[in-house]
DSSP file (Angstrom, degrees, kcal/mol; ACC not computed):
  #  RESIDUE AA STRUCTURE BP1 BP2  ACC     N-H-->O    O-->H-N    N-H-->O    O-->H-N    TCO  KAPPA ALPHA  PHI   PSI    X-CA   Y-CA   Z-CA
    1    1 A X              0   0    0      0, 0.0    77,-0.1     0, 0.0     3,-0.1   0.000 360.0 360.0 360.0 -20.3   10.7   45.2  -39.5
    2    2 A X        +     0   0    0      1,-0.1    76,-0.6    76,-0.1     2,-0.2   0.813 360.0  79.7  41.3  38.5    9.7   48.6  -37.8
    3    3 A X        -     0   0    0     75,-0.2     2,-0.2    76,-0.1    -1,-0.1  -0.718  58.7-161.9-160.6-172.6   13.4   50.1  -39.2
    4    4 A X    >>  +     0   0    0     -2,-0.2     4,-1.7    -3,-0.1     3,-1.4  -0.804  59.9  24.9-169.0 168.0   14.4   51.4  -42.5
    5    5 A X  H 3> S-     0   0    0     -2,-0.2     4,-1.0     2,-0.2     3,-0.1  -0.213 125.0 -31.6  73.7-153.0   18.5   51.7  -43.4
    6    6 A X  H 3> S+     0   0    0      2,-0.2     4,-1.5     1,-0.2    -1,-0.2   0.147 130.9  71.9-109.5  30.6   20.8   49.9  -42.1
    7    7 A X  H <> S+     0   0    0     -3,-1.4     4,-1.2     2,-0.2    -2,-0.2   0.847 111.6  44.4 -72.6 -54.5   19.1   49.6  -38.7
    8    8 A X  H  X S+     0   0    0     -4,-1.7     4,-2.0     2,-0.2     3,-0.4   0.940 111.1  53.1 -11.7 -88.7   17.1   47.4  -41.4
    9    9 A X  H >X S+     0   0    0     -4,-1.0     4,-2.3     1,-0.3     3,-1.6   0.841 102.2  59.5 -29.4 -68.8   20.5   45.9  -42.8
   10   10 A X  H 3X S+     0   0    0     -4,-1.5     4,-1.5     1,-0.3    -1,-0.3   0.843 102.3  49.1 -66.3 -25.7   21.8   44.8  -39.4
   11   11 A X  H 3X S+     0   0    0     -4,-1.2     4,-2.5    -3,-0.4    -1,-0.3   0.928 111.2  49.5 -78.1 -16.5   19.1   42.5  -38.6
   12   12 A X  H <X S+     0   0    0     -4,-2.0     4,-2.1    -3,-1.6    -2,-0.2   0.922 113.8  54.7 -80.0 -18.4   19.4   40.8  -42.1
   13   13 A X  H  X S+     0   0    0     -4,-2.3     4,-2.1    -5,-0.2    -2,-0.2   0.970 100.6  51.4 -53.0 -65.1   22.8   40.7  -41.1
   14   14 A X  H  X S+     0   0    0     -4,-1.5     4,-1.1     2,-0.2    18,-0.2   0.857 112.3  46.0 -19.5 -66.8   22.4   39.1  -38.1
   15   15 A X  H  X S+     0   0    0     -4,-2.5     4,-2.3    -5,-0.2    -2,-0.2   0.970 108.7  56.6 -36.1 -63.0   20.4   36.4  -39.7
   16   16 A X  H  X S+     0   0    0     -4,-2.1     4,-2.2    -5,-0.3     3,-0.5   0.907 110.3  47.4 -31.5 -76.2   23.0   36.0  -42.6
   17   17 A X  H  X S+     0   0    0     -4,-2.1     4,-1.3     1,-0.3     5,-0.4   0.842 108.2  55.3 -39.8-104.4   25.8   35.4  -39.9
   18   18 A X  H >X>S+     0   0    0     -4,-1.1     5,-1.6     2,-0.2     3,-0.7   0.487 106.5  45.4  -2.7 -64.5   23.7   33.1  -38.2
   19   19 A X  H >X5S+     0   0    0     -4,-2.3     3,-5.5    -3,-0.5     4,-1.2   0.991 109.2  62.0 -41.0 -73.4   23.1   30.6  -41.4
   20   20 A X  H 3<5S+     0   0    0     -4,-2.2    -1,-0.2     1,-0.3    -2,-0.2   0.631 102.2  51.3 -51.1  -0.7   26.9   31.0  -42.0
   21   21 A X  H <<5S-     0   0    0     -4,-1.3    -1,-0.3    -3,-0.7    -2,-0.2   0.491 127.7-104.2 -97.0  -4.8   27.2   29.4  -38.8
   22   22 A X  H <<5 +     0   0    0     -3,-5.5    -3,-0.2    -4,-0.5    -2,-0.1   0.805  61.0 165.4  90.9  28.7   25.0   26.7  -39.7
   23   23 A X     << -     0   0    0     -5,-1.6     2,-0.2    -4,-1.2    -1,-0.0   0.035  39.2-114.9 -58.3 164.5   21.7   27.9  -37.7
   24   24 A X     >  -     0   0    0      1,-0.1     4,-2.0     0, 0.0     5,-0.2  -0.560  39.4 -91.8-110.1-169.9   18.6   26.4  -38.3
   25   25 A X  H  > S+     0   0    0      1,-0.2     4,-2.0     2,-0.2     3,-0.2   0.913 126.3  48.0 -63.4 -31.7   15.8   28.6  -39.9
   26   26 A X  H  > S+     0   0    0      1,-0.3     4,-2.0     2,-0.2    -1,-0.2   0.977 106.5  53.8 -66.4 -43.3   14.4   29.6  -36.1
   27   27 A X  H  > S+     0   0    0      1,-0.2     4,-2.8     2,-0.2    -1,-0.3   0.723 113.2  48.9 -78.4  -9.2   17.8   30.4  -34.7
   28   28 A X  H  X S+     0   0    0     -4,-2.0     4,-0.7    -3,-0.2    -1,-0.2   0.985 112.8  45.7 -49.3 -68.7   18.1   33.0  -37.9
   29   29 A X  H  X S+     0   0    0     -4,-2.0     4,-1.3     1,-0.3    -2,-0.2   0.556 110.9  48.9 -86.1 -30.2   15.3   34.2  -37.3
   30   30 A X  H  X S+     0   0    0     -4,-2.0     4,-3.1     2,-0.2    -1,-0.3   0.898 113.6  49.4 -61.0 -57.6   15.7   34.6  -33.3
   31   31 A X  H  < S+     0   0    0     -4,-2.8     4,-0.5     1,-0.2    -2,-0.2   0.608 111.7  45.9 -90.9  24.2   19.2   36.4  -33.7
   32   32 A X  H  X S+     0   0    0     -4,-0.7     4,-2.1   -18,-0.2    -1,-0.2   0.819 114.1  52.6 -98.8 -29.3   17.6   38.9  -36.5
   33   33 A X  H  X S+     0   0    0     -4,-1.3     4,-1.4     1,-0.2     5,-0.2   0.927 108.4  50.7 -25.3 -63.1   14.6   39.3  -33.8
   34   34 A X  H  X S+     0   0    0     -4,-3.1     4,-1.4     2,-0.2    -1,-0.2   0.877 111.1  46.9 -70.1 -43.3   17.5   40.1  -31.0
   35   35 A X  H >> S+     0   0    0     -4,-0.5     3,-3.4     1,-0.2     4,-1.6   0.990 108.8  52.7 -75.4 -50.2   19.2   43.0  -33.3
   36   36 A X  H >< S+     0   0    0     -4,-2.1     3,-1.9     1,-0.3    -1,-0.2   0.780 114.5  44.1 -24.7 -55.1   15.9   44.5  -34.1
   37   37 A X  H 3< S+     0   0    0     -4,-1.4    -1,-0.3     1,-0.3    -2,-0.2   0.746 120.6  42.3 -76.8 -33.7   15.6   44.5  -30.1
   38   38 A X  H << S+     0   0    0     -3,-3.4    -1,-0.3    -4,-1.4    -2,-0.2   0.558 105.9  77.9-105.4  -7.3   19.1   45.8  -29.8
   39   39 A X    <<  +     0   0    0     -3,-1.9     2,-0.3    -4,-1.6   124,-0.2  -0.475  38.8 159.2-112.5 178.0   19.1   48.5  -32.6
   40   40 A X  E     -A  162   0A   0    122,-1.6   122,-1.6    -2,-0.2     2,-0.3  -0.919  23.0-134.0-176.2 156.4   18.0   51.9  -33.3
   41   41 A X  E     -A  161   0A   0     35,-0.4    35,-1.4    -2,-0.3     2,-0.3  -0.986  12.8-172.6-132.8 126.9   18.9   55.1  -35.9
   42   42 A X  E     -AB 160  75A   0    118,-1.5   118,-0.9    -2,-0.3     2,-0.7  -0.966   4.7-165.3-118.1 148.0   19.3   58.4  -35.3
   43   43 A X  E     -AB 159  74A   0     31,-3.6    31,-5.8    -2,-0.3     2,-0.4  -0.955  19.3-153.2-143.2 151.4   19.7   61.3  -37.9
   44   44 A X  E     -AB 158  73A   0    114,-3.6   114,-0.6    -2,-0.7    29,-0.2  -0.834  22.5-149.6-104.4  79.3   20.8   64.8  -37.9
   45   45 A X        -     0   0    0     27,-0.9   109,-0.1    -2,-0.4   110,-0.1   0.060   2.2-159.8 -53.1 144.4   18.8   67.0  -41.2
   46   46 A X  S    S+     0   0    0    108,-0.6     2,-0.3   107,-0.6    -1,-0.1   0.641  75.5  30.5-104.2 -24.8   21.1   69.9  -42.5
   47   47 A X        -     0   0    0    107,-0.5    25,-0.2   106,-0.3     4,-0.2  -0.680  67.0-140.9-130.0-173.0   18.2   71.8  -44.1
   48   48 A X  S    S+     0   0    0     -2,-0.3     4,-0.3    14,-0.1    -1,-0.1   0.625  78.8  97.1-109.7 -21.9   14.1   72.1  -43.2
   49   49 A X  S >> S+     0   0    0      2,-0.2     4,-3.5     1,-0.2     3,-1.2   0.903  84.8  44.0 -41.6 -47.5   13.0   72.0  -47.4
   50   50 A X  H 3>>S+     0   0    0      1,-0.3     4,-0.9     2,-0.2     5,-0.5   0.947 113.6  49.3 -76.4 -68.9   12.2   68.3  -47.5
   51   51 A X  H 345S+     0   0    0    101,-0.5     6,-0.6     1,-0.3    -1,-0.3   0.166 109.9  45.3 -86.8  23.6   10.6   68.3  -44.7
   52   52 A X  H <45S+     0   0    0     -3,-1.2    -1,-0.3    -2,-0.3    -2,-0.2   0.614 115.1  50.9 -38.4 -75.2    8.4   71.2  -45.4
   53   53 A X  H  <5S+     0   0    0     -4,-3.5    -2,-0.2     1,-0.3    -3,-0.1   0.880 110.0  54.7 -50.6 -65.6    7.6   69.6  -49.1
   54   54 A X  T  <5S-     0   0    0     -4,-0.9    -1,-0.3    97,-0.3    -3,-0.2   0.893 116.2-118.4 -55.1 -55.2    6.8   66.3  -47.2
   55   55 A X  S   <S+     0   0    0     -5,-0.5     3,-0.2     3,-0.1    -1,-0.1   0.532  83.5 119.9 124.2   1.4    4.1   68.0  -44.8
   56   56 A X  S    S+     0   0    0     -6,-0.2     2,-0.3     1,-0.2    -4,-0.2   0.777  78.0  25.9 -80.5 -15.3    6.3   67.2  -41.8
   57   57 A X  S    S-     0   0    0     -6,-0.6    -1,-0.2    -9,-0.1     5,-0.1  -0.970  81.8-117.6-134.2 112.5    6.6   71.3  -40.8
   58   58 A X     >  -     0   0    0     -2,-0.3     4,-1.2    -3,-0.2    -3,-0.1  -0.117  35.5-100.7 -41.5 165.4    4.5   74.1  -41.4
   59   59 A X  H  > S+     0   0    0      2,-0.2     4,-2.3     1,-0.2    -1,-0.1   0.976 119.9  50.1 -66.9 -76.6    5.8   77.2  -43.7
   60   60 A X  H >> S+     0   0    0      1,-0.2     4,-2.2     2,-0.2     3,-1.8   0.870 106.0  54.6 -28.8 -63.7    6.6   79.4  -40.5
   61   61 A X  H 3> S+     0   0    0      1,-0.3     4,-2.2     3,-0.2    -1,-0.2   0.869 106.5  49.3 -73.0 -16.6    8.5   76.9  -38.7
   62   62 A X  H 3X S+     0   0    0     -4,-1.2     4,-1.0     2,-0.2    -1,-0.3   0.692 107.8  53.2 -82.2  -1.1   11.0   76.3  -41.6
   63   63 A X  H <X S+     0   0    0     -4,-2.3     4,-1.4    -3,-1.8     3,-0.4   0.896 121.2  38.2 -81.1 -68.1   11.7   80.1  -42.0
   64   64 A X  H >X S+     0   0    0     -4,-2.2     4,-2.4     1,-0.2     3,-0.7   0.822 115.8  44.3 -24.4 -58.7   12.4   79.9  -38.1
   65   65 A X  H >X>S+     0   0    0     -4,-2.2     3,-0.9    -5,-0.3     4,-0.7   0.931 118.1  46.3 -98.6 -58.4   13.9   77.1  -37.8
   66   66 A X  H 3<5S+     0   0    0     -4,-1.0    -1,-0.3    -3,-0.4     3,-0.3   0.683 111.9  56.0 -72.0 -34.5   16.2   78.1  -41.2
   67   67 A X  H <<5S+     0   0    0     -4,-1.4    -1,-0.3    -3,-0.7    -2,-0.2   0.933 113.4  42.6 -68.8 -52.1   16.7   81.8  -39.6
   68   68 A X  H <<5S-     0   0    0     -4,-2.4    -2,-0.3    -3,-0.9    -1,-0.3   0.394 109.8-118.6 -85.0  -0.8   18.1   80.0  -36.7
   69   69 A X  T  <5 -     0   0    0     -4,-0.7    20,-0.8    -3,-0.3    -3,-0.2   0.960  47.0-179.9  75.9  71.2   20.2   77.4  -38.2
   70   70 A X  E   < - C   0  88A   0     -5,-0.6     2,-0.3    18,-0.3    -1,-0.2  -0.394  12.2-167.0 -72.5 146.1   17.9   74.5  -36.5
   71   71 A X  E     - C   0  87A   0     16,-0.6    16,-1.8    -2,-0.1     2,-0.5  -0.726  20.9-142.1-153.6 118.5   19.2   70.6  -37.4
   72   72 A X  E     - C   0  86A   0     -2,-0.3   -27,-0.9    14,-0.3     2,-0.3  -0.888   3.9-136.8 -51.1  97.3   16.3   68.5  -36.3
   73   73 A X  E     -B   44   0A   0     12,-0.6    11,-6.2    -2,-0.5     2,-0.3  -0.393  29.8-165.1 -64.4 133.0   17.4   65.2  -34.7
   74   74 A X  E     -BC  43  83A   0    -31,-5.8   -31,-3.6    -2,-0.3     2,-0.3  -0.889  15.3-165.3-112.9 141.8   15.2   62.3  -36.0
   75   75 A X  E     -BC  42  82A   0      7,-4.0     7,-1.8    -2,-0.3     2,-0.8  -0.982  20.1-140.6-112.0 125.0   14.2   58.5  -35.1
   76   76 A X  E     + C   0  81A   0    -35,-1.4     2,-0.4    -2,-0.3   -35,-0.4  -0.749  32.5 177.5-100.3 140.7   12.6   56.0  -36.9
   77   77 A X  E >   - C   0  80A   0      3,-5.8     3,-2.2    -2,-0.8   -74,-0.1  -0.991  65.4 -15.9-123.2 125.7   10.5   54.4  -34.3
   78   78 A X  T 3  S-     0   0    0    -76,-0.6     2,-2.2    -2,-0.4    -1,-0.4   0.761 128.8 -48.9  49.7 105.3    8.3   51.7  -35.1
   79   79 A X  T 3  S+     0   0    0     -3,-0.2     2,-0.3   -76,-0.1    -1,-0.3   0.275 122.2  89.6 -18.0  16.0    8.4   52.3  -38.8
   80   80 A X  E <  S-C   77   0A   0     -2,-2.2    -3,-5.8    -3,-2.2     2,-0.4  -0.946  78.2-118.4-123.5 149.1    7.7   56.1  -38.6
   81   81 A X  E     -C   76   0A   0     -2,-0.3     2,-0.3    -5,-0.2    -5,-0.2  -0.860  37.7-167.6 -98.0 154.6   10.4   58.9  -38.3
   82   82 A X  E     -C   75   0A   0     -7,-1.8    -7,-4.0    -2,-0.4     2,-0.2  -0.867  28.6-104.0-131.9 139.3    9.9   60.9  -35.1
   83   83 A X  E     +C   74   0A   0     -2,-0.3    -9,-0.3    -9,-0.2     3,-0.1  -0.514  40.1 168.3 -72.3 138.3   11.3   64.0  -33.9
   84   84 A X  E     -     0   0A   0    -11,-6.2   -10,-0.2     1,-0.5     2,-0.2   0.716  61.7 -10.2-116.1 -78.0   14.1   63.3  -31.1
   85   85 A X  E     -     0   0A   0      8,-0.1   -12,-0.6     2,-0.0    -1,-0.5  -0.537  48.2-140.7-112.7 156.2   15.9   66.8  -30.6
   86   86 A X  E     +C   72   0A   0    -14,-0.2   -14,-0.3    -2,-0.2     2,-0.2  -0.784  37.8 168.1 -86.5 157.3   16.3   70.7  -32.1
   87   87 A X  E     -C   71   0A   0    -16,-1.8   -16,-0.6    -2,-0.3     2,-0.5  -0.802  30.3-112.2-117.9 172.4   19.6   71.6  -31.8
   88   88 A X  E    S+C   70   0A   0     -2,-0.2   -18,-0.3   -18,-0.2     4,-0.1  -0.887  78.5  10.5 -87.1 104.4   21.7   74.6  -33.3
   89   89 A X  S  > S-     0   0    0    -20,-0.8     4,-1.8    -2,-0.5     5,-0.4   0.437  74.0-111.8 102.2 106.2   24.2   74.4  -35.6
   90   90 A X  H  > S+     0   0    0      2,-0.2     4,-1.1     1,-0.2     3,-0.4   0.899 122.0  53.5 -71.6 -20.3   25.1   70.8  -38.0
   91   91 A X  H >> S+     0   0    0      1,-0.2     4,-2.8     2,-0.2     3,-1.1   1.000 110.1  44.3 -68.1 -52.3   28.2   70.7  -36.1
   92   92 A X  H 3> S+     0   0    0      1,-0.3     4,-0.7     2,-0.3    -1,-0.2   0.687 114.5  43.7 -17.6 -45.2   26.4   70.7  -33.1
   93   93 A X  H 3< S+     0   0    0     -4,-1.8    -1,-0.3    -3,-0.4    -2,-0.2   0.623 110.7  62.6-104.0  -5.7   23.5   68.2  -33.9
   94   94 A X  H XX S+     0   0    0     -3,-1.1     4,-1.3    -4,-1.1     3,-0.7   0.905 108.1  39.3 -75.2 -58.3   26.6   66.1  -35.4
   95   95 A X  H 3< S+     0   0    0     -4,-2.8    -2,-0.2     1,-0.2    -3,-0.2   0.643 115.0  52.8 -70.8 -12.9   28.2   65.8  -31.7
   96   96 A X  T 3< S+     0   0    0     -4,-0.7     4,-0.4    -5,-0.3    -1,-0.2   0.326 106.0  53.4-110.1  28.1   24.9   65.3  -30.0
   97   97 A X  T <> S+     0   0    0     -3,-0.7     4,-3.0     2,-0.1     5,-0.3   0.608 108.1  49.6 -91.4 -64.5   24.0   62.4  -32.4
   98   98 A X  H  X S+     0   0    0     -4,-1.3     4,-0.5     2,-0.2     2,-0.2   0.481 109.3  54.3 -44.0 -12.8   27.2   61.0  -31.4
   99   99 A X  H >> S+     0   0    0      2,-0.2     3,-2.1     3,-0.1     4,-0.8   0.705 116.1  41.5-103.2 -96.2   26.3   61.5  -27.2
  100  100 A X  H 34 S+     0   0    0     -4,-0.4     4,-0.3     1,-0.3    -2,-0.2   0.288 109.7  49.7 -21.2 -55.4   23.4   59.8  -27.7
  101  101 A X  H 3X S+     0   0    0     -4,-3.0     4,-2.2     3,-0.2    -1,-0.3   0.945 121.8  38.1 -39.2 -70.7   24.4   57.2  -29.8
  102  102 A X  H <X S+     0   0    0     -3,-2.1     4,-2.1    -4,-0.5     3,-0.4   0.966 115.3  52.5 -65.0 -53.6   27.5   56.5  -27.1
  103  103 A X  H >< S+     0   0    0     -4,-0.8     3,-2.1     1,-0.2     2,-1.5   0.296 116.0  40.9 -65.6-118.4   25.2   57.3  -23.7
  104  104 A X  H 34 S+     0   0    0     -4,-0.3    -1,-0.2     1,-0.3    -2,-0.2   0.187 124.6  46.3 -27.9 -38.4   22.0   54.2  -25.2
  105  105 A X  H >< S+     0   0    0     -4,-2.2     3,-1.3    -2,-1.5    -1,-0.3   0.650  83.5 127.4 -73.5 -20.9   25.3   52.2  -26.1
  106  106 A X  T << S+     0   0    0     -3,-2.1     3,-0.1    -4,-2.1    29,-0.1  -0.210  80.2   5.7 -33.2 102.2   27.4   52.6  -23.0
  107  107 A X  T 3  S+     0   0    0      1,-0.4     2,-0.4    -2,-0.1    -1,-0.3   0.859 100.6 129.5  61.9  54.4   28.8   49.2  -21.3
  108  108 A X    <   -     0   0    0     -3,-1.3    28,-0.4    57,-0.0    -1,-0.4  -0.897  50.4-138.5-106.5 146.1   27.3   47.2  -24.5
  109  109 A X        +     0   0    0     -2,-0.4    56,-0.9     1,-0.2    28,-0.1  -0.579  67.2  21.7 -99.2 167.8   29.6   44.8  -26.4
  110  110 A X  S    S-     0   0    0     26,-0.4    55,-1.5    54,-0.2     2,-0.3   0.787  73.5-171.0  36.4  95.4   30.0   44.1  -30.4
  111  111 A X  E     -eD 137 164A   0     25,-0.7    27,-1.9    53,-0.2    28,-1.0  -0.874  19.4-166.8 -85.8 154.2   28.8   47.1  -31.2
  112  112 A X  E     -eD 139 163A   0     51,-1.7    51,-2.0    -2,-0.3     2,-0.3  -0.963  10.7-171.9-127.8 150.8   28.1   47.6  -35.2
  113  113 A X  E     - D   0 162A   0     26,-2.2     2,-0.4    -2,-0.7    49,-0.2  -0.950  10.7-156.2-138.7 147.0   27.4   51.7  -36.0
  114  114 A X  E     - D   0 161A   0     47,-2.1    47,-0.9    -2,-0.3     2,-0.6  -0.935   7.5-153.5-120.0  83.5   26.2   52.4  -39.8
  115  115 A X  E     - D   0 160A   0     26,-0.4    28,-2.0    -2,-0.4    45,-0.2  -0.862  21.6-166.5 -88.9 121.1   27.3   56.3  -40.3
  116  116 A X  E     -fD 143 159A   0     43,-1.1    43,-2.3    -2,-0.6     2,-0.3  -0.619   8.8-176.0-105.8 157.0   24.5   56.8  -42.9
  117  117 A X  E     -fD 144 158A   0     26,-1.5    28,-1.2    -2,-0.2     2,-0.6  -0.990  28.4-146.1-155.6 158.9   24.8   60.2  -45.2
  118  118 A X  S    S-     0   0    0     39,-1.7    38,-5.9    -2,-0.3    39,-0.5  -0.836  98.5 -34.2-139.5  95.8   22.5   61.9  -48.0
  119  119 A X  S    S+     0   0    0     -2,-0.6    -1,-0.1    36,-0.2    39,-0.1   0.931 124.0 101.1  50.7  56.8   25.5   63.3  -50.1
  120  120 A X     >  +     0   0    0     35,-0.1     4,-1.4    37,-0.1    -1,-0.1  -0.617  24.3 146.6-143.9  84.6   27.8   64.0  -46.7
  121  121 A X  H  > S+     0   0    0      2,-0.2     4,-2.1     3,-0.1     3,-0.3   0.968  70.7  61.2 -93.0 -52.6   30.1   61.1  -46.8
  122  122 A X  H >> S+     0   0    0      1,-0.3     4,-3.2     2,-0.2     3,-0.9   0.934 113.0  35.0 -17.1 -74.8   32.9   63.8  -45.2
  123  123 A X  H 3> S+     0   0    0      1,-0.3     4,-2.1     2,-0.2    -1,-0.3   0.871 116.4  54.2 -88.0  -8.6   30.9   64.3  -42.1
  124  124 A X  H 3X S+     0   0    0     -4,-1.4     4,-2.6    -3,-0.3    -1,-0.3   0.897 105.2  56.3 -44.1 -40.2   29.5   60.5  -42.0
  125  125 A X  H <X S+     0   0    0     -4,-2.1     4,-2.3    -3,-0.9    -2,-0.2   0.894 116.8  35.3 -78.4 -45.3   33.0   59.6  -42.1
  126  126 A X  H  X S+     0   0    0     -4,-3.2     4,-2.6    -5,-0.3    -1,-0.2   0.911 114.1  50.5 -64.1 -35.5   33.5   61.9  -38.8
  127  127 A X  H  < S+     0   0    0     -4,-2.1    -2,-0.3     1,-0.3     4,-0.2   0.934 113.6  46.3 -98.4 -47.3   30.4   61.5  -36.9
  128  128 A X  H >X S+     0   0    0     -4,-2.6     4,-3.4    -5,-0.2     3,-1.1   0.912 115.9  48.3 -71.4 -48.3   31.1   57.7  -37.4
  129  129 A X  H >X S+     0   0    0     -4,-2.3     2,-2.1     1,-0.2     4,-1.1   0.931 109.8  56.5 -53.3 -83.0   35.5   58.6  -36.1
  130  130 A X  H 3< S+     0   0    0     -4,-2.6    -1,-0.2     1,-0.3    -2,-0.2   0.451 114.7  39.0 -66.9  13.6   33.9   60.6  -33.1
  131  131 A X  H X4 S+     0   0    0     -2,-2.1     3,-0.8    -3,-1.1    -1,-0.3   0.857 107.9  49.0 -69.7 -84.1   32.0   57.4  -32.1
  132  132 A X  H << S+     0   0    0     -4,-3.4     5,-0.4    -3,-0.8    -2,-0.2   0.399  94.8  67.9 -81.8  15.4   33.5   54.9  -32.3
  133  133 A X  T 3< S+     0   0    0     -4,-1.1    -1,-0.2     1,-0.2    -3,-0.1   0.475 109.1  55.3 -91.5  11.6   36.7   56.0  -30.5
  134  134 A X  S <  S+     0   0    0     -3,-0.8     2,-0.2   -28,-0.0    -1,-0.2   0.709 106.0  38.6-101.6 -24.0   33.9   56.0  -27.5
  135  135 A X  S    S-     0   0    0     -3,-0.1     2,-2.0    -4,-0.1   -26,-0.1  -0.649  94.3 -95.3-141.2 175.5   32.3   52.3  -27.4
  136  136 A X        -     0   0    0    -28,-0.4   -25,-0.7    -2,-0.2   -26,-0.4  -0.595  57.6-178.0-114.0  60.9   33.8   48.8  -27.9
  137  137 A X  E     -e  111   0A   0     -2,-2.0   -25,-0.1    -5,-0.4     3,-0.1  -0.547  22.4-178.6 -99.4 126.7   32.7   49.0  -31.7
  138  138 A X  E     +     0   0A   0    -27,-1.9     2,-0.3    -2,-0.2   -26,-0.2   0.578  69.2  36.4-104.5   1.0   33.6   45.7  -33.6
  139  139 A X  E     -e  112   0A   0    -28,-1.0   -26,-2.2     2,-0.0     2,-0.3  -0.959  58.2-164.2-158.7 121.3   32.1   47.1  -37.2
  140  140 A X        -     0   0    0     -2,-0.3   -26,-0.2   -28,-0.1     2,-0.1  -0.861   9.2-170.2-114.5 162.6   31.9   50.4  -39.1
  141  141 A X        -     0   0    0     -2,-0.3   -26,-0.4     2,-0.0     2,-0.1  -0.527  13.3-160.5-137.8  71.7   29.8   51.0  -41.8
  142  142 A X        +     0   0    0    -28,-0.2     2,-0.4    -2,-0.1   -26,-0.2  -0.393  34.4 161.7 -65.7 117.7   29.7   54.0  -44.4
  143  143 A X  E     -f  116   0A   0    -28,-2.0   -26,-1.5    -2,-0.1  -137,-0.1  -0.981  43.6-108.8-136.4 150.2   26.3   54.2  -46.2
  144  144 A X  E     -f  117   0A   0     -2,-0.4     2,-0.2   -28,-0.2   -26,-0.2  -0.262  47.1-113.3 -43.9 158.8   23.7   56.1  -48.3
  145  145 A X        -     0   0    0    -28,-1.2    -1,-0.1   -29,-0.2   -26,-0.1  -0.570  49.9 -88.0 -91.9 170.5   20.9   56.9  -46.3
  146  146 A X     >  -     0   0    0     -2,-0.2     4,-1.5     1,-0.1    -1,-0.2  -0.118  34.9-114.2 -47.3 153.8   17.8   54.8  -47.8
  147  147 A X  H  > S+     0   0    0      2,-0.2     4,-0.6     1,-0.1    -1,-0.1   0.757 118.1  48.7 -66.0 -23.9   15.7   56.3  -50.7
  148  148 A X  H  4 S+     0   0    0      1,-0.2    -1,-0.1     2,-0.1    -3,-0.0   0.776 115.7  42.6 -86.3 -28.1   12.7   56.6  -48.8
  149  149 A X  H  > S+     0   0    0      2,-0.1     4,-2.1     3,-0.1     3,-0.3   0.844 109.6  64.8 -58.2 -32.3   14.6   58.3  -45.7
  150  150 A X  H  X S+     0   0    0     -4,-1.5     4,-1.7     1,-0.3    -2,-0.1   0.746 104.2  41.9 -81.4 -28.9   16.6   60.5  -48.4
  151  151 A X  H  < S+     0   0    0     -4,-0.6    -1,-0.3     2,-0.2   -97,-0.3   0.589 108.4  57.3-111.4  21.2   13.7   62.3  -49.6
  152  152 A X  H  4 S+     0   0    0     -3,-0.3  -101,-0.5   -99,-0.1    -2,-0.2   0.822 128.6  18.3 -83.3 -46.3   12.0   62.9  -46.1
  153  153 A X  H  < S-     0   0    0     -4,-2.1  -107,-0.6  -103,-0.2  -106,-0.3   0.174  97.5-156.7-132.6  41.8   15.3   64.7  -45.0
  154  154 A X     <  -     0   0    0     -4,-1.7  -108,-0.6     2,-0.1  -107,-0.5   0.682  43.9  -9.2  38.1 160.3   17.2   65.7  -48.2
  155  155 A X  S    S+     0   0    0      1,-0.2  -108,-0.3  -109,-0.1  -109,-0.3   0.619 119.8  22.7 -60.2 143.2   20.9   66.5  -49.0
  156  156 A X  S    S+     0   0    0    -38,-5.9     2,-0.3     1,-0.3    -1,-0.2   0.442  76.0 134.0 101.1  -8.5   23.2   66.8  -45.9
  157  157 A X        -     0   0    0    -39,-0.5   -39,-1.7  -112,-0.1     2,-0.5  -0.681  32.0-176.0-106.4 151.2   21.6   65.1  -43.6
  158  158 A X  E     +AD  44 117A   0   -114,-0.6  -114,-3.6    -2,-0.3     2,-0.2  -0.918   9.5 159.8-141.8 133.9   24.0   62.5  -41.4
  159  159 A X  E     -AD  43 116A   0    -43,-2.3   -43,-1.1    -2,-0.5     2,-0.3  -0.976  35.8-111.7-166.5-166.7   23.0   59.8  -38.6
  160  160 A X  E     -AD  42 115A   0   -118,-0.9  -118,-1.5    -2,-0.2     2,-0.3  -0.897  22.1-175.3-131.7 131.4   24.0   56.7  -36.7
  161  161 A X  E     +AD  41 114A   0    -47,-0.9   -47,-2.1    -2,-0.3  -120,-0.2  -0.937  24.7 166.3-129.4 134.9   22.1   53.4  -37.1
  162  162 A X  E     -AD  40 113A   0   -122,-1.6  -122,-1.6    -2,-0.3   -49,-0.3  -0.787  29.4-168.9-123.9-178.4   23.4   50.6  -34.7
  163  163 A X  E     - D   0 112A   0    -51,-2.0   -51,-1.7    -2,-0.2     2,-0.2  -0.802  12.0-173.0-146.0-178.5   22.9   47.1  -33.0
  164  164 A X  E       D   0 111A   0     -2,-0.2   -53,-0.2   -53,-0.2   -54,-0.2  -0.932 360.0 360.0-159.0 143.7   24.8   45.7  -30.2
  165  165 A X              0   0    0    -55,-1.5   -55,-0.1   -56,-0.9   -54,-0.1   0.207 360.0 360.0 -37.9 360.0   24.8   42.0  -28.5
């Protein structure tokens, strides 16, 4: 699957849809192929601890990065997460999750967005509002982030997983 979440979810969705339409097993299996192709998750960490305990930052940079109120943006790309952005401030990495999201979606149809959250359902619920009032979004989605994402970037942490058509 090379995803995790409900970058994950929307392609089994996709398939699922498909069947209910009375697809045969290939054309399932084509349009969960095509969201893979079409999706992607980004998240915005509130604190640096997990990913310290995890090995993913050195000591130093999470007293920096903590000093300076750092929110790593993260991707998972091909089944690993990857660092996308630094920014300052979670409101701050909260609106530039939300640019991204809108600029890589931009003149796409059916969009589905996933505001995914590890104990922030409040700012999921925004960063999902300040989205979709941007893109031609036919499905929102509030969810926990995954268990295996949750303890990579631990409580707080907020992101976008989408597909489009």
């Amino acid at each position: 699957s090379r995803s995790t979440s409900m970058e994950l979810g929307f392609h089994t969705l996709a398939a699922a849809r498909a069947a209910a339409e009375g697809k045969s097993l290939s054309e399932c299996v084509s349009a969960a192929e095509k969201a893979r192709a079409n999706s992607g998750i980004i998240f915005a960490v509130d604190t640096l601890e997990f990913l310290h305990r995890g090995g993913r930052i050195g000591g130093a940079n999470r007293y920096l990065g903590t000093m300076l109120n750092i929110k790593p943006l993260l991707v998972v790309e091909d089944g690993k997460i990857e660092p996308l952005e630094k920014v300052r401030t979670k409101k701050k990495a909260q609106k530039r999750v939300a640019d991204i999201v809108t600029e890589r979606l931009q003149g796409k149809s059916n969009i589905r967005l996933a505001a995914l959250n590890a104990n922030a359902e409040a700012e999921a619920q925004s960063l999902i509002k300040m989205t979709a009032a941007r893109l031609d979004v036919v499905e929102n989605i509030i969810a926990e982030v995954s268990p295996v994402i949750g303890t990579h970037v631990g409580p707080g942490t907020v992101g976008l997983a989408y597909t489009h058509d």
